[in-house]
Every structure is written in structure tokens, then in C-alpha cells.
NULUMSE-35689 format. One record per residue (C-alpha): residue number from 0; z negated, y negated, x. Coordinates in steps of 0.2 Angstrom, whole numbers, plus 5000, padded with zeros to 4 digits. Each point is the difference from the previous one (the first is absolute). Layout:
BEGIN
@vovex NUM; w Z; v Y; u X
...
END
This chain:
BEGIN
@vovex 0; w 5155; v 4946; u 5029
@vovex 1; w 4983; v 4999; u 5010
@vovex 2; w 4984; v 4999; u 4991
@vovex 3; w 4996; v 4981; u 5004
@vovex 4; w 5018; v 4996; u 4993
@vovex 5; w 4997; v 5008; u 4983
@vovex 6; w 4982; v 4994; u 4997
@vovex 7; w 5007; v 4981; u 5006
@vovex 8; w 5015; v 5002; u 4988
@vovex 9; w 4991; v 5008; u 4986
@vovex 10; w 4989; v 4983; u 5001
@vovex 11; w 5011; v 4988; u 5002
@vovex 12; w 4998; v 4998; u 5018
@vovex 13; w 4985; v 4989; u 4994
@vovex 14; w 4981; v 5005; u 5004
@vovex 15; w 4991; v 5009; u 4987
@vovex 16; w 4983; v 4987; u 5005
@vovex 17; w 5009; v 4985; u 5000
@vovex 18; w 5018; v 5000; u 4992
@vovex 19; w 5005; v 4991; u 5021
@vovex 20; w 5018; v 5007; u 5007
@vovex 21; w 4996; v 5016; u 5007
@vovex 22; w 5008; v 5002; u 5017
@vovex 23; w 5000; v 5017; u 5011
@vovex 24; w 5000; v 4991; u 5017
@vovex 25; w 4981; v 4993; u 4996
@vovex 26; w 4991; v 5010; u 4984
@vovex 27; w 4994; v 5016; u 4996
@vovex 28; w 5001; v 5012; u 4987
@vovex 29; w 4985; v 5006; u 4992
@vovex 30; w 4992; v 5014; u 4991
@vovex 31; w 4992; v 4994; u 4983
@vovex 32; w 4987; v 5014; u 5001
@vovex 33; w 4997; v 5005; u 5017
@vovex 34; w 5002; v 5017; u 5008
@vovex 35; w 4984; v 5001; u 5003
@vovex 36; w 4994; v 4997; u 4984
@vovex 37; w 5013; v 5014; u 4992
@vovex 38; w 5017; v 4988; u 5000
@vovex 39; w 5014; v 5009; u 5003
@vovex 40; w 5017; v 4995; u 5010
@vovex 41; w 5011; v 4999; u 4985
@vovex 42; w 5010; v 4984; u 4997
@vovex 43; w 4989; v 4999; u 4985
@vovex 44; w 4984; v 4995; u 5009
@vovex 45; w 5009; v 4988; u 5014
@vovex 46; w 5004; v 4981; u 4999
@vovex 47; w 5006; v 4987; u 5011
@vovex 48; w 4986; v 4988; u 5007
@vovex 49; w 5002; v 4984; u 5009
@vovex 50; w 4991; v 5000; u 5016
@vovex 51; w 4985; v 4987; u 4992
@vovex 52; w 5000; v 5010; u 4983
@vovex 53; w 4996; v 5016; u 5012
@vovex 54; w 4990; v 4994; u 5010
@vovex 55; w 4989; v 4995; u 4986
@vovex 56; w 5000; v 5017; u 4990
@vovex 57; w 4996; v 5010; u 5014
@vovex 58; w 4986; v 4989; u 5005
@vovex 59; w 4993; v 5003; u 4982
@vovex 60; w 5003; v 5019; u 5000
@vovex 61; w 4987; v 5000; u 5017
@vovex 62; w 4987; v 4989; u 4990
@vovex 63; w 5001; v 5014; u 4986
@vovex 64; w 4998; v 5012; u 5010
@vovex 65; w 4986; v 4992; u 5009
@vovex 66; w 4992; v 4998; u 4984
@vovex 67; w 5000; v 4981; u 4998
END
């Protein structure tokens, strides 16, 4: 089983932001702690995101690191 079908199926196939149908075709899956800041690849640290819930946690990870 692929990576993306074990974290969608170990979440219910529902995003970890918003609890919306996650669906392959149009969502993402995630790192909860980002490599960059020491997360690892493990299916541990990965969770299915819907594209809006994404969207909006990456965009808050750049404004920490921006220092806002």
C-alpha cells in the first residue's frame, strides 16, 4: 500500500484540519512537523489535508518563520 493510502486510511479518509472527505485526486498529504524543522517521513508525522486546510497551514508556517 502507498504512503498517501495508508495515512488517508489511517484518518479515516477525512482531513486532519477539518474532518472534510479527503480525496487523492485534489488534497495533499502533510507533514505535521516539517522536514525542515527536524520532522521525519514516517507515517507518524504525515496527515491528509484538504486543499483549503493546506493551503492555510503552510501559509502560517511562512509567517513563523518570517517572524510574524
Amino acid at each position: 500500500m502507498k504512503t498517501r493510502q495508508r495515512v488517508a486510511l489511517a484518518h479515516g479518509h477525512r482531513c486532519a484540519g477539518c474532518g472534510r472527505l479527503w480525496m487523492a485526486s485534489r488534497d495533499q498529504i502533510d507533514h505535521v512537523i516539517p522536514l525542515e524543522r527536524g520532522g521525519s517521513n514516517d507515517d507518524a508525522n504525515l496527515q491528509p489535508l484538504c486543499d483549503a486546510c493546506h493551503k492555510a497551514k503552510t501559509a502560517a508556517e511562512a509567517g513563523a518563520r518570517a517572524g510574524r
